[in-house]
KEKE-3310 file (N, C-alpha, C; in steps of 0.2 Angstrom, whole numbers, plus 5000, padded with zeros to 4 digits):
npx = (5099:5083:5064:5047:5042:5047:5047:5050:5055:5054:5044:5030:5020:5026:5030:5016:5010:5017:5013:5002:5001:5012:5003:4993:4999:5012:5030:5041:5052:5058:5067:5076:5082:5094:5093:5097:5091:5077:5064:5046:5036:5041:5041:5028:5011:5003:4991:4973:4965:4952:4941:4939:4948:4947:4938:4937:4937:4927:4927:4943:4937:4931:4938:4948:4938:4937:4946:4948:4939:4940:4950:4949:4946:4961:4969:4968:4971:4983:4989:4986:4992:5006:5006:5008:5003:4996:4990:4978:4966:4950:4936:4932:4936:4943:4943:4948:4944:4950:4946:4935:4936:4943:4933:4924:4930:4929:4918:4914:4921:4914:4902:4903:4909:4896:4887:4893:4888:4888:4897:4903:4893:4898:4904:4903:4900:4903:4898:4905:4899:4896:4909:4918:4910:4918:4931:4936:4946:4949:4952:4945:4947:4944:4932:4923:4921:4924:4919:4924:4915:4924:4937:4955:4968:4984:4998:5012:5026:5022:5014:5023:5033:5023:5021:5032:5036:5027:5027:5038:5035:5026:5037:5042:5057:5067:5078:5088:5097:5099:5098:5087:5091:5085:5074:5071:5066:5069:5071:5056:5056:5056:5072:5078:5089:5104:5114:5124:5120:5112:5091:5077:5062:5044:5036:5035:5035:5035:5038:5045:5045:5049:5060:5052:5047:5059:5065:5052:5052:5060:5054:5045:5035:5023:5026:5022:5029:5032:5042:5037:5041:5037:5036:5035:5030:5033:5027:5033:5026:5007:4994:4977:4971:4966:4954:4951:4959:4967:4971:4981:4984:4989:4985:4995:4993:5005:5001:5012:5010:5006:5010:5008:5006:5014:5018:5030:5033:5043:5055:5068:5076:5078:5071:5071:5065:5065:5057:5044:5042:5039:5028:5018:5017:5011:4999:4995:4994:4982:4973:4973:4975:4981:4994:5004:5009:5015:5031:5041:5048:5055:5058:5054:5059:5052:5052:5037:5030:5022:5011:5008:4996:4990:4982:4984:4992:4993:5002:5004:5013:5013:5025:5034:5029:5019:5026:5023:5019:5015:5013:5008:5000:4995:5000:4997:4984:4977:4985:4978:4971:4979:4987:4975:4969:4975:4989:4985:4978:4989:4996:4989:4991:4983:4975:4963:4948:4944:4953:4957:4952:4964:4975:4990:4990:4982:4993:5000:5001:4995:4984:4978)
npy = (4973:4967:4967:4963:4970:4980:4983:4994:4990:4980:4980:4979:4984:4986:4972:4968:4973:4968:4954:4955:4960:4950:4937:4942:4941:4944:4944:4949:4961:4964:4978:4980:4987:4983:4979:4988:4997:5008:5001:5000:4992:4982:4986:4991:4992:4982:4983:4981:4994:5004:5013:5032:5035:5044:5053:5067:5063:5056:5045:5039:5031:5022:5015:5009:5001:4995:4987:4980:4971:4963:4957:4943:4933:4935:4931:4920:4914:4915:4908:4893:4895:4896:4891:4899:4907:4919:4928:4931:4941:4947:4954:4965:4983:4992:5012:5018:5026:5037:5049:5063:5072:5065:5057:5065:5068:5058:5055:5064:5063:5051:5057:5068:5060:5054:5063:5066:5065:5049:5044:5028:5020:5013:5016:5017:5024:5018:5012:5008:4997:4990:4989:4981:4969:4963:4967:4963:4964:4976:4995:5005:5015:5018:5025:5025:5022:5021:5009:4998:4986:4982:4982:4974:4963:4957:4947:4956:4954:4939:4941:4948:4937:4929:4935:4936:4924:4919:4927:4922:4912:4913:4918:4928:4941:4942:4956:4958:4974:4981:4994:5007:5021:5032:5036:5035:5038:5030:5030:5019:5013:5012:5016:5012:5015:5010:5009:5000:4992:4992:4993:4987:4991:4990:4993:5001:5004:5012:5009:5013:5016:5032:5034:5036:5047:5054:5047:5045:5056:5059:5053:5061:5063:5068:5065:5068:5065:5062:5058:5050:5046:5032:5023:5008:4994:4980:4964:4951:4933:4930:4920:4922:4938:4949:4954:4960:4972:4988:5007:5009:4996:4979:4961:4948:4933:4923:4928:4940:4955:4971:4987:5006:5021:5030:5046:5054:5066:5073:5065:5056:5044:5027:5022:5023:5032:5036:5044:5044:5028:5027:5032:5027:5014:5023:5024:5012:5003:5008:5007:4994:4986:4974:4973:4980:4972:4964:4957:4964:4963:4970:4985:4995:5008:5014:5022:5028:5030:5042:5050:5067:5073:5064:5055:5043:5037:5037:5038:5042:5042:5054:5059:5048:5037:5023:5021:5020:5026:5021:5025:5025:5023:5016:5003:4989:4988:4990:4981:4971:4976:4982:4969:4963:4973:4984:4980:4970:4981:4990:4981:4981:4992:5004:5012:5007:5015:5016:5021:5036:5048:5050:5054:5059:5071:5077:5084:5095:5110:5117:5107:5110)
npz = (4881:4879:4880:4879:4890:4907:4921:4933:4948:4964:4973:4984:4973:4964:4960:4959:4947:4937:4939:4934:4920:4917:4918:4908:4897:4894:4892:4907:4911:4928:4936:4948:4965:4979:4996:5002:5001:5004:5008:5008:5007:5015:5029:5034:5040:5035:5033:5025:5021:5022:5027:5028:5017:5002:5005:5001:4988:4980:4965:4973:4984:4980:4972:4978:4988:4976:4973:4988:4988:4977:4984:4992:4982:4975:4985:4988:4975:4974:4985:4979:4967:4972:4983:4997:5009:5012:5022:5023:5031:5035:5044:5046:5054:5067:5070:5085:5097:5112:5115:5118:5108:5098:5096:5090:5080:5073:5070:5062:5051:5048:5045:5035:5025:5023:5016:5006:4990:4980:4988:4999:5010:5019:5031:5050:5068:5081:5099:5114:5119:5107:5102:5115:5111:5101:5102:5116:5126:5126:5132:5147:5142:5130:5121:5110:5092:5074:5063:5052:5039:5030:5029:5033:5037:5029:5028:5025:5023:5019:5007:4999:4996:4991:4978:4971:4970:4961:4951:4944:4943:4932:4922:4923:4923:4938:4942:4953:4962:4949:4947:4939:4929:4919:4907:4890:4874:4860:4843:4837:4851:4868:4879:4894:4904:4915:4926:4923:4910:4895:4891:4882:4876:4872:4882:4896:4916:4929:4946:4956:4971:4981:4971:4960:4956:4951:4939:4933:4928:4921:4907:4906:4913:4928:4943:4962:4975:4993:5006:5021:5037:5047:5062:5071:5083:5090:5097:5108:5102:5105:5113:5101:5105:5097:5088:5079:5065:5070:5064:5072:5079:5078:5079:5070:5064:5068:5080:5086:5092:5083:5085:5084:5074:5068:5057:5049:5040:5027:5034:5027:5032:5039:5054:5072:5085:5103:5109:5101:5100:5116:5115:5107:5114:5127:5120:5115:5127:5134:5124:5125:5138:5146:5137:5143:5151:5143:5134:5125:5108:5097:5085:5071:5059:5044:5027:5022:5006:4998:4992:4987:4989:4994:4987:4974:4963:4943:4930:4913:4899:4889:4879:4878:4874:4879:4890:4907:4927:4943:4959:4975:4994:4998:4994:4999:5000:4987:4981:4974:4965:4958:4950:4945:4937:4935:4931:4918:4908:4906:4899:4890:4884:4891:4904:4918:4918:4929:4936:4931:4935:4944:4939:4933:4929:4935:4943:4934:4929:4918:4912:4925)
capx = (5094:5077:5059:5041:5038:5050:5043:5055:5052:5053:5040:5021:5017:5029:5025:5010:5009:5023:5011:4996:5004:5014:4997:4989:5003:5018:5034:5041:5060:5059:5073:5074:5087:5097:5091:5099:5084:5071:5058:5039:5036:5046:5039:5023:5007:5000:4983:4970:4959:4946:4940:4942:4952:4944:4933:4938:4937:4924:4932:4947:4934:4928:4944:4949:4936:4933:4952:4947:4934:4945:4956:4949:4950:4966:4972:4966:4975:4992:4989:4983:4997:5012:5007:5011:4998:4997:4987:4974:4959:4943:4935:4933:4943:4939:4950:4948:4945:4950:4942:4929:4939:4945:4927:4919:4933:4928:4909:4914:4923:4908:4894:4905:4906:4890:4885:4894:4885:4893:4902:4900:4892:4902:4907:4897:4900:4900:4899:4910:4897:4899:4918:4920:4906:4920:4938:4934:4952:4949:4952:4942:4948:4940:4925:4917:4925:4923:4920:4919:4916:4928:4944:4955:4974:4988:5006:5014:5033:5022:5013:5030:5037:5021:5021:5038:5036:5019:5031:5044:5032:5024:5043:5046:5063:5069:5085:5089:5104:5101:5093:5087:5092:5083:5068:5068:5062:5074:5065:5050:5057:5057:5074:5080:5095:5103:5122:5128:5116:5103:5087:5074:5053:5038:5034:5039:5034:5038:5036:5050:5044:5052:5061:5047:5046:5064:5065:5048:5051:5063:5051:5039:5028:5025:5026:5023:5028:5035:5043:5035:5044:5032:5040:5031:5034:5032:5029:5032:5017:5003:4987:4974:4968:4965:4953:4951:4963:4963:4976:4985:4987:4985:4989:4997:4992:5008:5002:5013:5006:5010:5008:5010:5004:5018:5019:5037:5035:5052:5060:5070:5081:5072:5076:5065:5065:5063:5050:5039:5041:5035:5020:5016:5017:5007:4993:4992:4992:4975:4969:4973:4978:4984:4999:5007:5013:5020:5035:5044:5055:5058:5052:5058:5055:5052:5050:5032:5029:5019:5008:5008:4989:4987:4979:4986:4996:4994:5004:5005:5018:5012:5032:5038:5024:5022:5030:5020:5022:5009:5014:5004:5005:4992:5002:4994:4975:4977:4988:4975:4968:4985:4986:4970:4966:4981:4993:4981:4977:4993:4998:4986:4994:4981:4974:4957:4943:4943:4959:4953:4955:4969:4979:4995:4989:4979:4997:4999:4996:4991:4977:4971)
capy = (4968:4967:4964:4968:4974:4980:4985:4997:4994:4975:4981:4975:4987:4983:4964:4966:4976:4963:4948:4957:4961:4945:4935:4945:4938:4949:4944:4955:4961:4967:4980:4981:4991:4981:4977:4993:5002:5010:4995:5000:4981:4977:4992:4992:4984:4976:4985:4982:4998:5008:5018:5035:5035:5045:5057:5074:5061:5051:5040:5035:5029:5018:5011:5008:4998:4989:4982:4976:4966:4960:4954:4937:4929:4937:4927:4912:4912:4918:4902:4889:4895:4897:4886:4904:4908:4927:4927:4936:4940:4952:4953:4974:4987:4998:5015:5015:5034:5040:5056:5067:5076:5060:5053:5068:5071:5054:5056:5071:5061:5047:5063:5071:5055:5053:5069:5068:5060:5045:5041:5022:5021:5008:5017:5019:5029:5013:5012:5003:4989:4986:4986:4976:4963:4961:4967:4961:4968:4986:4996:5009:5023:5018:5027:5023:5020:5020:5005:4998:4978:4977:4983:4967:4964:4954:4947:4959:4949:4934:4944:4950:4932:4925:4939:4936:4914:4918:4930:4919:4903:4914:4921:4937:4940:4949:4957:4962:4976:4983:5002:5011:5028:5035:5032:5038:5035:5031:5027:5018:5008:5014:5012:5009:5014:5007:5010:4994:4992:4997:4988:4992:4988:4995:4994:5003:5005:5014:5006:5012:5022:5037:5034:5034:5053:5055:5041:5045:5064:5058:5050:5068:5062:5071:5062:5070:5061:5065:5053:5050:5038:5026:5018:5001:4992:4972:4961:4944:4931:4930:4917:4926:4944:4956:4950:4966:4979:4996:5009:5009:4992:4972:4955:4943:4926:4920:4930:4945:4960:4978:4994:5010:5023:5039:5050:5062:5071:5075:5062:5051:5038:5024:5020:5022:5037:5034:5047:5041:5023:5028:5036:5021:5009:5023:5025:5004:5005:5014:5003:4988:4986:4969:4976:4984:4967:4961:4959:4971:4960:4975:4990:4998:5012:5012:5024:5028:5032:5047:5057:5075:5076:5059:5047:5035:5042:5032:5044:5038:5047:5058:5060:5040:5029:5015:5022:5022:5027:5021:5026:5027:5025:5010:4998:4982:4987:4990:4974:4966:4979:4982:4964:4961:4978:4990:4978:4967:4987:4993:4977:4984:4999:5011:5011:5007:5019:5020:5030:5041:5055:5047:5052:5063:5076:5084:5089:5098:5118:5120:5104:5110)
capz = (4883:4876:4883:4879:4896:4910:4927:4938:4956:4965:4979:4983:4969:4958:4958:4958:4942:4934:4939:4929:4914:4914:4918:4902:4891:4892:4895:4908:4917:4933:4936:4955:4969:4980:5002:5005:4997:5012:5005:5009:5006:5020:5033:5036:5047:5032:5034:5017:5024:5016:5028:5029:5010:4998:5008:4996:4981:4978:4965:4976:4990:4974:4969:4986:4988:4973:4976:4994:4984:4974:4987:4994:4976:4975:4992:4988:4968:4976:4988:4974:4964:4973:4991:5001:5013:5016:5031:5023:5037:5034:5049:5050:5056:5071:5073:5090:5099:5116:5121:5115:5103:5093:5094:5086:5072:5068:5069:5058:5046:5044:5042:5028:5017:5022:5014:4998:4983:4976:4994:5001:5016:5025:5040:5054:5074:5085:5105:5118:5119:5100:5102:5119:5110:5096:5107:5124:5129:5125:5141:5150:5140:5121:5122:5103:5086:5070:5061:5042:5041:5024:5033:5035:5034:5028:5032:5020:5018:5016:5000:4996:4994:4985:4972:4969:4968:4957:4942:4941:4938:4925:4917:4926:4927:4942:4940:4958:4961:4943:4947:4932:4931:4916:4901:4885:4867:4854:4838:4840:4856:4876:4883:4901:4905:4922:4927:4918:4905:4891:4890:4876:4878:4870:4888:4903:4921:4933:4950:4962:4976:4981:4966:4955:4955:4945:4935:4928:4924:4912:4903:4903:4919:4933:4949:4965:4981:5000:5011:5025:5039:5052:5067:5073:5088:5088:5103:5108:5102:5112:5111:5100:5107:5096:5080:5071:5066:5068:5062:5078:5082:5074:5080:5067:5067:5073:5088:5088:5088:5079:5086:5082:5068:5065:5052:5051:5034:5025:5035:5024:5034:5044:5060:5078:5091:5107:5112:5096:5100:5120:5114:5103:5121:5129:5118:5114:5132:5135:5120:5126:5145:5144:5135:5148:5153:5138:5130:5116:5104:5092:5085:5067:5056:5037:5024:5018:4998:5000:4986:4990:4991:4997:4983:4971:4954:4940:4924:4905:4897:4882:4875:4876:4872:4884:4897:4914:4933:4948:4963:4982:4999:4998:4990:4999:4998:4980:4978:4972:4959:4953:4947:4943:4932:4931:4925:4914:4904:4904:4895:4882:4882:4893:4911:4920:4918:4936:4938:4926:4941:4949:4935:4935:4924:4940:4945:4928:4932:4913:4915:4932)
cpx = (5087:5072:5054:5038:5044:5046:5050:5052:5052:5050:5036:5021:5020:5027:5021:5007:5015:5017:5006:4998:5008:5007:4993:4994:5010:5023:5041:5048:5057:5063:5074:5082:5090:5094:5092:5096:5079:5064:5050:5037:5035:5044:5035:5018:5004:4992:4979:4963:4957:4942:4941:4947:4946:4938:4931:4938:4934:4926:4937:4944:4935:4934:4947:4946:4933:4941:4952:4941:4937:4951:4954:4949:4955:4970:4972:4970:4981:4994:4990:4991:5004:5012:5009:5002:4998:4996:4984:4967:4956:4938:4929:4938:4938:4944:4944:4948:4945:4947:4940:4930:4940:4939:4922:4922:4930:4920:4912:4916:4918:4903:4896:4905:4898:4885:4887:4891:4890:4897:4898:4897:4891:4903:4901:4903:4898:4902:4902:4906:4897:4906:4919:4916:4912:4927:4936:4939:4953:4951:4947:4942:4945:4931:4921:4924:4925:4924:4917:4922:4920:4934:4948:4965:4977:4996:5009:5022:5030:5019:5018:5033:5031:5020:5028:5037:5033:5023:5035:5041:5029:5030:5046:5052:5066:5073:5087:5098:5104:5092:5093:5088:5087:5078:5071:5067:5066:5072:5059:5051:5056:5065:5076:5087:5097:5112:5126:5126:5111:5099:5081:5068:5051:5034:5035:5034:5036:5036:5040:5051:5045:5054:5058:5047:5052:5065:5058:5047:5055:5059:5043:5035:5030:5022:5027:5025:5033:5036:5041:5037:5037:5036:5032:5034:5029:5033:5031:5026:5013:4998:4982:4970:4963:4964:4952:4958:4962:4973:4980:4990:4983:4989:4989:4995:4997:5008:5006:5009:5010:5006:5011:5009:5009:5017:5024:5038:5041:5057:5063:5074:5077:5077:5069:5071:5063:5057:5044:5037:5037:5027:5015:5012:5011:4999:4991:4991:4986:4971:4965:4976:4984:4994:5004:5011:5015:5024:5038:5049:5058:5055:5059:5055:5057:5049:5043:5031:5024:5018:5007:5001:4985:4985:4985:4988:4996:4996:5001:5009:5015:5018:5034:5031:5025:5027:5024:5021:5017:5017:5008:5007:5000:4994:5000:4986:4976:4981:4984:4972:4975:4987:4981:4966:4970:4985:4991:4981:4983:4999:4995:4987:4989:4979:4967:4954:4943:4946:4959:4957:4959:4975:4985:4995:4986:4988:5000:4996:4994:4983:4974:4967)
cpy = (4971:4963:4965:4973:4974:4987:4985:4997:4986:4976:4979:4977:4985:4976:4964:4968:4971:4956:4950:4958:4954:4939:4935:4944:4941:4945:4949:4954:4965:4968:4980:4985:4983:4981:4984:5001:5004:5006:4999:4995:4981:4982:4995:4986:4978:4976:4983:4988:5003:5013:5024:5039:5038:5050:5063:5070:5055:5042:5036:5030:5022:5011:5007:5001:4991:4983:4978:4968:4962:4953:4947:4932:4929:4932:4922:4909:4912:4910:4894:4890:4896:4892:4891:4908:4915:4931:4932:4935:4949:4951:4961:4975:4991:5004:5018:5026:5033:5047:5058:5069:5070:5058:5059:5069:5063:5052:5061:5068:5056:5050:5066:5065:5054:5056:5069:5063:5054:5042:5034:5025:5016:5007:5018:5021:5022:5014:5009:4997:4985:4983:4978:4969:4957:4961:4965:4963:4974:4989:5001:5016:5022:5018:5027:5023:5022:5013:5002:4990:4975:4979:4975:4969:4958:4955:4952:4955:4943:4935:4945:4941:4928:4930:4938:4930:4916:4921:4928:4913:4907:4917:4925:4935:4945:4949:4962:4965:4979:4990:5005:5017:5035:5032:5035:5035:5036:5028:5026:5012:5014:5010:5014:5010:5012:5011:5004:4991:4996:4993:4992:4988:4991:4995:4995:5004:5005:5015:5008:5014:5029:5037:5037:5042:5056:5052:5043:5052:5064:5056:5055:5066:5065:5067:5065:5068:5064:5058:5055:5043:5037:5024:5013:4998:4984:4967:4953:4940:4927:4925:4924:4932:4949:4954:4953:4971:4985:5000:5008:5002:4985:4967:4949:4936:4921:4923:4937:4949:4967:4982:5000:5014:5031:5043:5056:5063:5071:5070:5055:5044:5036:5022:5023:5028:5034:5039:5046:5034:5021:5030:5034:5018:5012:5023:5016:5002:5005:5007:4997:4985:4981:4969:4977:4978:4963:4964:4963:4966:4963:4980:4991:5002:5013:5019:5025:5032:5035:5052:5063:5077:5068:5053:5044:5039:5036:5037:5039:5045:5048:5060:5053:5037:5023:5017:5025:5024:5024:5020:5026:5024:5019:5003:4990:4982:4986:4986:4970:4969:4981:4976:4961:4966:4981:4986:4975:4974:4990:4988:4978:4991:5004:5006:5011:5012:5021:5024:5035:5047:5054:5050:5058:5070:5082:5089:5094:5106:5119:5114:5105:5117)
cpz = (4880:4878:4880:4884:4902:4914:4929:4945:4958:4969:4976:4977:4962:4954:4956:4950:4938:4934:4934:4924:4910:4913:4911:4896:4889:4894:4898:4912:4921:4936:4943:4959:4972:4990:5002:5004:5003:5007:5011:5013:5014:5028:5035:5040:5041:5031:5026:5020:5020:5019:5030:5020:5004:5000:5004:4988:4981:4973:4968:4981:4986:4972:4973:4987:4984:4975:4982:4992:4984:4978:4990:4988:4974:4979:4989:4978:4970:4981:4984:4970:4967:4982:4997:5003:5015:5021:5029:5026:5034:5037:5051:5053:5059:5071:5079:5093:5109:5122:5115:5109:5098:5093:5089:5079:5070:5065:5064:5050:5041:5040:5036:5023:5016:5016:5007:4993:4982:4982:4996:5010:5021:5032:5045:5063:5078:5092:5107:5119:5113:5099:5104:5115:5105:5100:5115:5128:5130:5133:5141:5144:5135:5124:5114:5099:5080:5065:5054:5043:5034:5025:5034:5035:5033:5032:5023:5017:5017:5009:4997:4992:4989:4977:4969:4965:4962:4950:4941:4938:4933:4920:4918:4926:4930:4943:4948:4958:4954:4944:4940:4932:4926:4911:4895:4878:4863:4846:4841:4848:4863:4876:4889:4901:4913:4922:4925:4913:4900:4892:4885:4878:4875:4877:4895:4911:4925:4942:4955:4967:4977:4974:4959:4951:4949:4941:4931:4925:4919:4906:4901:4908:4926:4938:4956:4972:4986:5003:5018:5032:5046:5055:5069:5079:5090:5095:5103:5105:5108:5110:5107:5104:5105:5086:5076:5070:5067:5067:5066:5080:5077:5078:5074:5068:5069:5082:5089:5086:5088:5081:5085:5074:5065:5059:5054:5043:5035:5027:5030:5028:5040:5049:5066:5082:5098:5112:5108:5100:5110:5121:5112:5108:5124:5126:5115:5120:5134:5129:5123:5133:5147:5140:5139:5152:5149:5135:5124:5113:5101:5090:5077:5062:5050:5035:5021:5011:4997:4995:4990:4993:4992:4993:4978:4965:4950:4933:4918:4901:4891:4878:4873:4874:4875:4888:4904:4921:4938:4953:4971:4987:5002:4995:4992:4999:4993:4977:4974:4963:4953:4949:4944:4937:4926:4926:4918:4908:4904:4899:4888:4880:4885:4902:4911:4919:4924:4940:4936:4931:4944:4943:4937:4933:4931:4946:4938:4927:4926:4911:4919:4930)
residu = (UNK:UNK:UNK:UNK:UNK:UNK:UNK:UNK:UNK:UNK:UNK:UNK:UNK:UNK:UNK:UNK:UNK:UNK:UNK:UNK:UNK:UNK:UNK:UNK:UNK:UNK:UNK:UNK:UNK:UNK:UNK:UNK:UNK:UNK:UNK:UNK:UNK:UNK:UNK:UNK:UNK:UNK:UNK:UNK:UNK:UNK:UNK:UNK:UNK:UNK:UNK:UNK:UNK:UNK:UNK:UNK:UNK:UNK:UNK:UNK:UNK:UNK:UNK:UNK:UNK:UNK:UNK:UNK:UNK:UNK:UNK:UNK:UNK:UNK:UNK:UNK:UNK:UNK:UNK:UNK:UNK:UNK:UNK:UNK:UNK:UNK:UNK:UNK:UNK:UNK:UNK:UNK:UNK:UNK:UNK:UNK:UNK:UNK:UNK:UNK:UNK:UNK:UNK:UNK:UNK:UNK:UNK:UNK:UNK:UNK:UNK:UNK:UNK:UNK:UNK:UNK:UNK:UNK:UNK:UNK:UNK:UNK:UNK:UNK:UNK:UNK:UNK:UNK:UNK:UNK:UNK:UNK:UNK:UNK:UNK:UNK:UNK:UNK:UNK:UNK:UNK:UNK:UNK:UNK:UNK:UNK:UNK:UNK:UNK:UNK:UNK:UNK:UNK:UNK:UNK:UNK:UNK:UNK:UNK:UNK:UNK:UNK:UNK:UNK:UNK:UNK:UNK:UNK:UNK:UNK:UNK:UNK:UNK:UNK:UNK:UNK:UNK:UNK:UNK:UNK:UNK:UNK:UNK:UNK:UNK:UNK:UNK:UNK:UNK:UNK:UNK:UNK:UNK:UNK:UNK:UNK:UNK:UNK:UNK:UNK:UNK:UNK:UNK:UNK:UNK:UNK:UNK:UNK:UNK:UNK:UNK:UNK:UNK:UNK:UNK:UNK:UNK:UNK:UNK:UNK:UNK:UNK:UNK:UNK:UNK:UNK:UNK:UNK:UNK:UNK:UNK:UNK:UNK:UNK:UNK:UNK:UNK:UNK:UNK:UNK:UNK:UNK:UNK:UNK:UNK:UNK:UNK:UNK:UNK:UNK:UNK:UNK:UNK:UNK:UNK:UNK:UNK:UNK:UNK:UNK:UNK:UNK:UNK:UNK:UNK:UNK:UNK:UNK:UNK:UNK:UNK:UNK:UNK:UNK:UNK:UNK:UNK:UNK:UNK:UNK:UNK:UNK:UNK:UNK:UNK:UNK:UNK:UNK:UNK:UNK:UNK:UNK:UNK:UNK:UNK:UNK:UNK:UNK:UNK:UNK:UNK:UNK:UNK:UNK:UNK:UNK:UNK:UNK:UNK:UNK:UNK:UNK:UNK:UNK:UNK:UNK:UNK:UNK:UNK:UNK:UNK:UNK:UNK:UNK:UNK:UNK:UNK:UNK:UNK:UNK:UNK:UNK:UNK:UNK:UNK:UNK:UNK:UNK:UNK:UNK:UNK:UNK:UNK:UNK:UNK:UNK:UNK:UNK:UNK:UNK:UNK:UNK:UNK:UNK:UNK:UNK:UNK:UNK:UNK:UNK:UNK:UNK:UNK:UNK:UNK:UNK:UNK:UNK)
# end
């Protein structure tokens, strides 16, 4: 099989870098796993958030942000073209603090961006009258916040499904069930090998999560990622409550709403604890009072796609030519930059200026 462009990886990220490249004129395969793959996609709250990101790297703050930019022309084409509404809202994000100790690590975090050159200065240290003016539900216990008014989120399976509709009206073709196992450069061609086929490209990407880290060593790029799983816990729908996000907790506009933010390093297999998903309840709880009397329809826990030092990998192989990797643990903030920059400049054979420092090289102990 023969392509110009073959994107590994069916997730937000993946598509979203398929829709950009196909967009810019390529026509692209997209290799993909099969449901029984620990999907990202399909495992998160949905958050597009900017605060906080980027605080030891200026750049990332930057790119973070221009993505969020980027994102309500983004909603509004993916609509226009495909009739699939995302439920993209940008309203701000508060994260939300309890005691003294959590309000000052987060005063601590605003004064540090504050301080660094070149940092935005978006966030700001806000009161409980500020809150309750905007969450009227909050309980007793949220004593201040932190708040940045470009926070916002989406429905992430309904981004999942128009990113999909949107590469197929443009050509894509998604070959679900056909995992690729290796890269390499045979002549002047990229090929893709899978476990039932070849496939040959002057164009490769490497999109596949976890994955991403082996799959692009074969091709000479260093990828450094840790699985990290999330549990969530999902209520019945409620009338509107709760009109901002914050890391903790959002309500959908069918009403439900998601709580809960874990992090279990190392763990690889999703699935929900029961003293995690208690701790979730009591600290939404404390949030949000009102809780405590509603219903629980589900809770589930997902794999997160996790760089070792936290930002966003975008490689370019120095061995194959036209072989690349983007990996992160942002993959619906930067939904939008991925299709609108990455893919677009990887279709011309290099990557945006603004990854510059994001690149895979700072894992390269003879580059650092």
């Amino acid at each position: 099989m023969s392509a110009p462009a073959i994107v590994i990886g069916g997730g937000i990220v993946g598509l979203s870098l398929a829709v950009g490249m196909a967009e810019a004129g390529l026509a692209v395969i997209v290799l993909d796993g099969d449901d029984a793959e620990p999907r990202a996609s399909y495992g998160n709250a949905g958050l597009i958030w900017v605060q906080g990101k980027g605080l030891n790297h200026p750049p990332y703050a930057h790119w973070t942000r221009r993505s969020a930019a980027l994102w309500p022309d983004f909603a509004a084409d993916l609509l226009a073209s495909t009739g699939v509404d995302v439920e993209y809202d940008r309203r701000g994000g508060f994260n939300l603090c309890l005691s003294d100790a959590e309000l000052a690590a987060r005063a601590a975090m605003v004064e540090q961006s504050a301080a660094r050159p070149g940092m935005p200065d978006d966030v700001a240290i806000v009161d409980p009258a500020f809150i309750r003016e905007r969450l009227p539900d909050v309980g007793p216990d949220v004593i201040g916040a932190s708040w940045c008014p470009t926070d916002g989120h989406v429905n992430p399976l309904f981004l999942s499904q128009a990113l999909s509709i949107r590469a197929r009206a443009l050509g894509v073709e998604i070959r679900r069930g056909e995992k690729a196992e290796a890269i390499a450069m045979t002549g002047s061609q990229l090929t893709v090998r899978t476990a039932s086929d070849l496939y040959r490209a002057a164009r490769v990407v490497v999109a596949a999560g976890l994955a991403t880290e082996r799959i692009a060593a074969t091709a000479g790029m260093t990828v450094k990622l840790k699985p990290v799983r999330g549990q969530i816990v999902v209520t019945e729908r409620l009338p509107p409550r709760i009109a901002h996000p914050t890391p903790t907790t959002r309500q959908a506009r069918a009403g439900s709403i998601m709580f809960g933010n874990s992090h279990e390093d190392g763990v690889t297999a999703p699935g929900t604890t029961l003293p995690i998903l208690a701790g979730h309840a009591q600290r939404a709880i404390r949030e949000f009072p009102f809780l405590a009397e509603t219903r629980v329809l589900r809770s589930w826990g997902a794999i997160r796609v996790m760089p070792t030092d936290g930002m966003p990998i975008y490689a370019r192989s120095e061995t194959c030519p036209g072989a690349y990797a983007v990996a992160c643990h942002s993959g619906i903030t930067l939904a939008a930059a991925h299709a609108r920059l990455v893919g677009p400049a990887i279709a011309a054979d290099g990557l945006p200026d603004d990854v510059a420092t994001l690149s895979s090289r700072r894992f390269d102990a003879a580059y650092a």
